[in-house]
N, C-alpha and C positions, 0 to 999 in steps of 0.2 A: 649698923643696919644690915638685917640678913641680906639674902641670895632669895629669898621668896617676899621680901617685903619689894624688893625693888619690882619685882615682876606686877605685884596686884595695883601700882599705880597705876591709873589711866594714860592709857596713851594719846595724846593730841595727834587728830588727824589734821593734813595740811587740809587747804582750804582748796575749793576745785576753783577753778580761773574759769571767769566769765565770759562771757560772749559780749563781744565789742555793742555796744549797745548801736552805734551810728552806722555800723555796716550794718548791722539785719536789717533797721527802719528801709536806707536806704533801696537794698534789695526788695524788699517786700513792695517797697512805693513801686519801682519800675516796674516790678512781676502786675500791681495794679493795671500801671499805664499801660500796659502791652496787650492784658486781655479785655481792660477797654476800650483800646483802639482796634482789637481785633471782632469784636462785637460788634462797633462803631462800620467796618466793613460788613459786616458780615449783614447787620441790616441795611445799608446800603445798598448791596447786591440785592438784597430779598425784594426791597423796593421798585429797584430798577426793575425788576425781572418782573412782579405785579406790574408796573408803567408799562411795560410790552405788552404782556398778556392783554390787559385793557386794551390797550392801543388795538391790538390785534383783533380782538375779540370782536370790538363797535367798528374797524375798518371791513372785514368781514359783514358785520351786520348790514353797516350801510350799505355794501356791497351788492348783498341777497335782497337788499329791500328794492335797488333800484334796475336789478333784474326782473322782479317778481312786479316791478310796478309797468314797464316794457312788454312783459308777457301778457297781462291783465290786457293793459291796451290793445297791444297785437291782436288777441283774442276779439275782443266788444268791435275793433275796428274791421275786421276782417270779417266778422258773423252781420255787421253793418251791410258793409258794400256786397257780399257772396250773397245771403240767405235774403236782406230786405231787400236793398238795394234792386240788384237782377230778378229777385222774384215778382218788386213791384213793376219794375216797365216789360218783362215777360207778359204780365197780366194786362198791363196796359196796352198791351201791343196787341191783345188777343179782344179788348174792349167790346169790339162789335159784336162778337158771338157769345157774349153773357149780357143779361138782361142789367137794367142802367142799375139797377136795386142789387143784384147779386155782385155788381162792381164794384158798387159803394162799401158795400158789406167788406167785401174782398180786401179791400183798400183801407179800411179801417182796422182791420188786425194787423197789418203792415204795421199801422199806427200805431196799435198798443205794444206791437214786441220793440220798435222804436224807443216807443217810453220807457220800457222796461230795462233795455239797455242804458238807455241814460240814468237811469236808476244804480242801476248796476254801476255803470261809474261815478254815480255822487258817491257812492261808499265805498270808494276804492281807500286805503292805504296812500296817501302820498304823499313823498320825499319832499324834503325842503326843495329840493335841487331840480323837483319835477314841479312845480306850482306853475310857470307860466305855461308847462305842456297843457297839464291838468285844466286850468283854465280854457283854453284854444280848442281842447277835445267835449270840453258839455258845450261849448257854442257851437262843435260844427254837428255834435250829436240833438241837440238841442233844434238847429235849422232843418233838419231831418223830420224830427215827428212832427212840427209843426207844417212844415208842407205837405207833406204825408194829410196832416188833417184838412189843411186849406184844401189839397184837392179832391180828397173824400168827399166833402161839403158841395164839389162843387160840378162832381162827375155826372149826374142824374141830369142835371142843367144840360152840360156839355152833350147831353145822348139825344134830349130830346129833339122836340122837330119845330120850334119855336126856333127861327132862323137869328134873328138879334138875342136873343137870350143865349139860346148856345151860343155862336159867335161870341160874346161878349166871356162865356165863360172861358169856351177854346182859347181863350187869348189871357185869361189867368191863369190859366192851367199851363201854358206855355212861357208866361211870364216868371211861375212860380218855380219852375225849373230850372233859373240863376239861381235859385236860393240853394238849389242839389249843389250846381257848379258853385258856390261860392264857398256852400259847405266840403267840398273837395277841395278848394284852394286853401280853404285853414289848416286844412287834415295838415295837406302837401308840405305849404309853406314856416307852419308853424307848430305843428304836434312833433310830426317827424325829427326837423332841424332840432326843437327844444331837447328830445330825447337825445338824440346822437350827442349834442352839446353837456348833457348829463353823464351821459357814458363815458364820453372823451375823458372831461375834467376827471373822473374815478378812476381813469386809465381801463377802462372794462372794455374789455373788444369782443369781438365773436360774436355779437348780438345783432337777432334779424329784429328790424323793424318795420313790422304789416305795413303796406301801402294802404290805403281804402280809397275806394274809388265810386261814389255813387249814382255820380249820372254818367251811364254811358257811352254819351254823344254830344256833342254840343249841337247836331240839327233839332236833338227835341227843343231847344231854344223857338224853332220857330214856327210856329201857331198854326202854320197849314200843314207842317211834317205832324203835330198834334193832331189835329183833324183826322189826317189820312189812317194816324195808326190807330185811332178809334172808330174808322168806317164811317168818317163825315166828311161834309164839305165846308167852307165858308163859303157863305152866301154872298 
């Protein structure tokens, strides 16, 4: 055999050595588990973080709702006792120097901005957490227009010169002004208290809560202080 026959045999390459088949799986498995559990964090966090925002979001809400429901009142309670309220025993107090007709009149638009307000609060907005205020406030806005009307009704009566007939009215007209004081004592006892109690529970502080105050005095209670401040007598 030449010196060029042995060269043109092929030469057998060794074989290349494998990769362990049980270490790559093995590796590759953990490399899984790690970036599924890093995943498994990673929305966990994202979740958490959405659960605050929420939380934050509707604690906030409720928040603004149960301010805005405070100021709403403040307002209708405040416009109550300042503009009707004093504007109607103003007028009343002046009874004798307007005619019993232009009293009546007078005393009837008391009545309608009355209703109007109580209007105004059947469409408020309110909170679970305000429902028994809400309620306490159309009852004592509620005993408002409707005196308002009873003594519109019944002022013309009160002026004339019919001694038992006025007298008889004078003394509903003076009667009907527990129904002011009773509607003050709901305002007081139970509008007020409920809201503060709303507020408390929310931890919200800083908030003014309007007084409303609509009968002035407790002497219009009584029947001859009536008379006098309409320029009568009882007979």
């Amino acid at each position: 055999m030449s010196f060029f026959d042995e060269d043109d045999e092929p030469r057998s390459r060794a074989p290349r050595p494998r990769r362990a088949a049980g270490g790559d799986v093995s590796a590759d498995t953990q490399t899984i588990r790690i970036r599924q559990a890093i995943a498994a964090i990673g929305l966990i966090v994202v979740l958490l973080l959405l659960v605050f925002v929420v939380r934050g979001c509707r604690n906030s809400a409720q928040e603004n709702a149960l301010k805005d429901y405070n100021r709403e009142v403040s307002t209708i309670a405040s416009e109550s006792s300042k503009q009707i309220g004093a504007g109607f025993f103003q007028l009343l107090g002046e009874g004798g120097s307007d005619s019993p007709q232009d009293l009546q009149s007078a005393i009837s638009s008391f009545k309608v901005q009355a209703d109007q307000q109580l209007t105004q609060a059947e469409r408020l907005s309110v909170p679970d957490e305000m429902r028994g205020a809400h309620q306490s406030l159309l009852i004592a806005l509620e005993w408002r227009r409707d005196g308002l009307d009873f003594i519109a009704q019944r002022i013309r009566t009160a002026l004339g010169d019919e001694g038992e007939a006025a007298d008889e009215a004078i003394q509903q007209i003076a009667a009907q002004m527990e129904v002011f004081l009773a509607s003050d004592v709901d305002y007081e006892t139970r509008v007020r208290p409920f809201i503060k109690s709303a507020l408390d529970d929310a931890e919200i502080g800083g908030q003014d809560i309007a007084p409303s105050t609509f009968l002035p005095s407790n002497d219009w209670l009584q029947p001859d202080v009536v008379a006098s401040q309409l320029g009568q007598q009882l007979s």
